[in-house]
DOBA-105116 format. One record per residue (C-alpha): residue number from 1; residue in one letter; x, y, z negated. Coordinates in nm, 2 decimals, padded with zeros to 4 digits, always signed. Layout:
// DOBA-105116
- NUM:A:X:Y:Z $
...
END
This chain:
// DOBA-105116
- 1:X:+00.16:-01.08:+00.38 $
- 2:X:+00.51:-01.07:+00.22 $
- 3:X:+00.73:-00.79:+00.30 $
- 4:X:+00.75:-00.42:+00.38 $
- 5:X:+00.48:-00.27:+00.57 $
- 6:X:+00.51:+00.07:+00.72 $
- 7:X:+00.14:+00.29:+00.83 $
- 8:X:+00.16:+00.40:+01.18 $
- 9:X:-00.22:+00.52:+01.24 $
- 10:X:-00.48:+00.66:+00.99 $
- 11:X:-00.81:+00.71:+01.12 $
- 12:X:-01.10:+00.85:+00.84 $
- 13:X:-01.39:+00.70:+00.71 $
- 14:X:-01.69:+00.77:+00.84 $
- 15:X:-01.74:+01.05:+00.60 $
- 16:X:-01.40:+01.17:+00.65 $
- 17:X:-01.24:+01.03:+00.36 $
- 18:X:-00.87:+00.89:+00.40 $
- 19:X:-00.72:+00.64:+00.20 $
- 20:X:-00.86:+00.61:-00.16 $
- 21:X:-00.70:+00.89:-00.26 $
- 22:X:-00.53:+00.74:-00.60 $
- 23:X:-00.30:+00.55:-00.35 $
- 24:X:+00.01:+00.78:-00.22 $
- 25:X:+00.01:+00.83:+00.17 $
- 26:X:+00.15:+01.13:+00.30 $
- 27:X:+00.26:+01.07:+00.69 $
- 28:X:+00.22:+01.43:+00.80 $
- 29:X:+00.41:+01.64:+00.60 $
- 30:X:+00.77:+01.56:+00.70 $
- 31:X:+00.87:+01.40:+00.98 $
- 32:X:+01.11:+01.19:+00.78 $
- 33:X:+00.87:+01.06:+00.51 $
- 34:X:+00.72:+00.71:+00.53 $
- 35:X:+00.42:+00.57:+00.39 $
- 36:X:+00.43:+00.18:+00.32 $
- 37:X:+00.34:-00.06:+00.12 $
- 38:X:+00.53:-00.35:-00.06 $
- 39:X:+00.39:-00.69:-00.10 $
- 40:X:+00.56:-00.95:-00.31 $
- 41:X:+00.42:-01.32:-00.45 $
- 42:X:+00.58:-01.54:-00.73 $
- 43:X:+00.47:-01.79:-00.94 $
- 44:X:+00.22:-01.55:-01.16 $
- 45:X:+00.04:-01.40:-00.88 $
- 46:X:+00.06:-01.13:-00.63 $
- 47:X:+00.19:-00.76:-00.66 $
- 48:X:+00.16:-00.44:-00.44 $
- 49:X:+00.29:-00.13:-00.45 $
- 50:X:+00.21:+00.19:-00.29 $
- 51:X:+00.55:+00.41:-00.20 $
- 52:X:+00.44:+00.74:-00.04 $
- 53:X:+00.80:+00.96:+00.04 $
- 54:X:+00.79:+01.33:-00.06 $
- 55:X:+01.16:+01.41:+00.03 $
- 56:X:+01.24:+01.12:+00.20 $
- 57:X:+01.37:+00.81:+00.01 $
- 58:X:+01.47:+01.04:-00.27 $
- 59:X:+01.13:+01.15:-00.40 $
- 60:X:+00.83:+00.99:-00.41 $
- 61:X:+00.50:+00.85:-00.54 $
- 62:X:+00.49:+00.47:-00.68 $
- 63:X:+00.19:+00.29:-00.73 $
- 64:X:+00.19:-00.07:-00.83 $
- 65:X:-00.04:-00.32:-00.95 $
- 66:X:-00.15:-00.70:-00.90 $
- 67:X:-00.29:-00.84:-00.61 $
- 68:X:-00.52:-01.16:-00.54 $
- 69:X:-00.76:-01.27:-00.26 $
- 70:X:-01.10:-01.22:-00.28 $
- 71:X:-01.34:-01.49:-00.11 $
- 72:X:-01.65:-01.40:+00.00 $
- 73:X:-01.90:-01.64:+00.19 $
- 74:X:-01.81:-01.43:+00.47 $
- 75:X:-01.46:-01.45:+00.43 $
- 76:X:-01.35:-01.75:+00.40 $
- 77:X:-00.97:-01.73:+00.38 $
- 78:X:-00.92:-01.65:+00.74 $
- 79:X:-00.87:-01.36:+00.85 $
- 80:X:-00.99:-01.11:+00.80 $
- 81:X:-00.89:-01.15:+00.43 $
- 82:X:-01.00:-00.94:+00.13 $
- 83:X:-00.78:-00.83:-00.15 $
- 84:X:-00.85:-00.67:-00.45 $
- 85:X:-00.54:-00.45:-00.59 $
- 86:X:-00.56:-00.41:-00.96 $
- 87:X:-00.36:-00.09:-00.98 $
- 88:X:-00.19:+00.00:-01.33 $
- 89:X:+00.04:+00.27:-01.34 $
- 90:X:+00.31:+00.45:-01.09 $
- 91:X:+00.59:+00.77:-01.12 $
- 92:X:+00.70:+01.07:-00.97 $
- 93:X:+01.03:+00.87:-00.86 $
- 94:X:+01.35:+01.02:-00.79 $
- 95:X:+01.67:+00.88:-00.66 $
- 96:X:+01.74:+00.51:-00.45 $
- 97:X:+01.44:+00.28:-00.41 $
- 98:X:+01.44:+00.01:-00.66 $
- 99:X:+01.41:-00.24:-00.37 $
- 100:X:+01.77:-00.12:-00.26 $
- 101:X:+02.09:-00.22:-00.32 $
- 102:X:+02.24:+00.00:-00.61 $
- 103:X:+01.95:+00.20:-00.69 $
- 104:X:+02.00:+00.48:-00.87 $
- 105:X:+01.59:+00.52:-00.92 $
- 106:X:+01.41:+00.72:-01.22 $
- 107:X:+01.06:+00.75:-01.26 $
- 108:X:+00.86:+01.01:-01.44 $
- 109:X:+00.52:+00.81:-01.56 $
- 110:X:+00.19:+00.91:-01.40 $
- 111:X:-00.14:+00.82:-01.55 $
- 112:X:-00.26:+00.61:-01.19 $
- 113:X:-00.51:+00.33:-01.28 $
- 114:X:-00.79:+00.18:-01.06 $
- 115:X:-00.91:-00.10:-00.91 $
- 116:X:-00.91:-00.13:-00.48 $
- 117:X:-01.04:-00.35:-00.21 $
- 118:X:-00.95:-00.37:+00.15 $
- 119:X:-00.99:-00.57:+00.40 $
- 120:X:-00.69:-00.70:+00.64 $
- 121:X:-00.68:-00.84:+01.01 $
- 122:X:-00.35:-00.99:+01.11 $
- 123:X:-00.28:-00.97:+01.39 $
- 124:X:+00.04:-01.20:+01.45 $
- 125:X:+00.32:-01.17:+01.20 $
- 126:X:+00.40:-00.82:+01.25 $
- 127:X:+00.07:-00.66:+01.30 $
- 128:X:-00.20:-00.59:+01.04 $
- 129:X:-00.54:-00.35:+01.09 $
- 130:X:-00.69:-00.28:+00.74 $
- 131:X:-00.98:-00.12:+00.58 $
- 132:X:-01.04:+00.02:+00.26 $
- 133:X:-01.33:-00.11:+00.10 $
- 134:X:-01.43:+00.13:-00.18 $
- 135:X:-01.25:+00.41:-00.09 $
- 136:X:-01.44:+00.60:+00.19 $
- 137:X:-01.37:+00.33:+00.46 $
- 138:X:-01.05:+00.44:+00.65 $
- 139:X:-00.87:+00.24:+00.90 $
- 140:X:-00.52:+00.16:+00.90 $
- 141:X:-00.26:+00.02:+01.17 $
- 142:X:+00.02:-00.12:+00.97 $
- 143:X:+00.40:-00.30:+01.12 $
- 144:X:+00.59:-00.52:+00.89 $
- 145:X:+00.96:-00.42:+00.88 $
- 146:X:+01.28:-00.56:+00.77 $
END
């Protein structure tokens, strides 16, 4: 789950709904933007954040929050695994990633809170299909990078 991964394929919910749309993912409108997520896990618990490129890396949308595993009786721990994203705050974010090596980042504050769940197969160590829970129901094909 660690790591950097990038969306490659978006299908809508059954109701047409795309990705919960507090989250940032905008793959069509440049070819030169990217839509990912960031996953990182320390000692206090896990964190996600949401990066969804405006102007490429230079503008964005970041959405962060915590992240923990949900069992269910029909989810056991294997996969698939539910996750429950406890999302409390993001920017308008201009300049290097934070993530990068002499970021030069700035973020205006947006008012983003919310709680999601999703669902997520893996599919080897590079491969994950996902599925938003409460947000319409959208599919997602997503590749670890880096």
């Amino acid at each position: 789950l660690p790591g950097r991964w990038v969306l490659c394929y978006l299908r809508p919910g059954p109701n047409g709904e795309g990705i919960d749309r507090r989250l940032p993912f905008f793959p069509e409108n440049l070819p030169f933007n990217e839509s990912y997520q960031m996953f990182t896990f320390d000692r206090e618990g896990g964190r996600v954040t949401n990066i969804g490129q405006l102007l490429g890396p230079f503008l964005r949308i970041e959405v962060s929050g915590g992240l923990a595993r949900v069992l269910t009786p029909e989810n056991d721990g294997r996969s698939p695994r539910r996750f429950r994203a406890e999302i409390n705050g993001g920017g308008l974010c201009v300049g290097k990633e934070k993530n990068e090596e002499k970021s030069t980042s700035k973020c205006l504050p947006l008012p983003i809170k919310g709680e999601g769940l999703f669902d997520g197969l893996y599919v080897g160590e590079r491969l994950r299909i996902g599925r938003n829970i409460n947000g319409g129901g959208a599919v997602v094909v997503q590749i670890r990078v880096g």
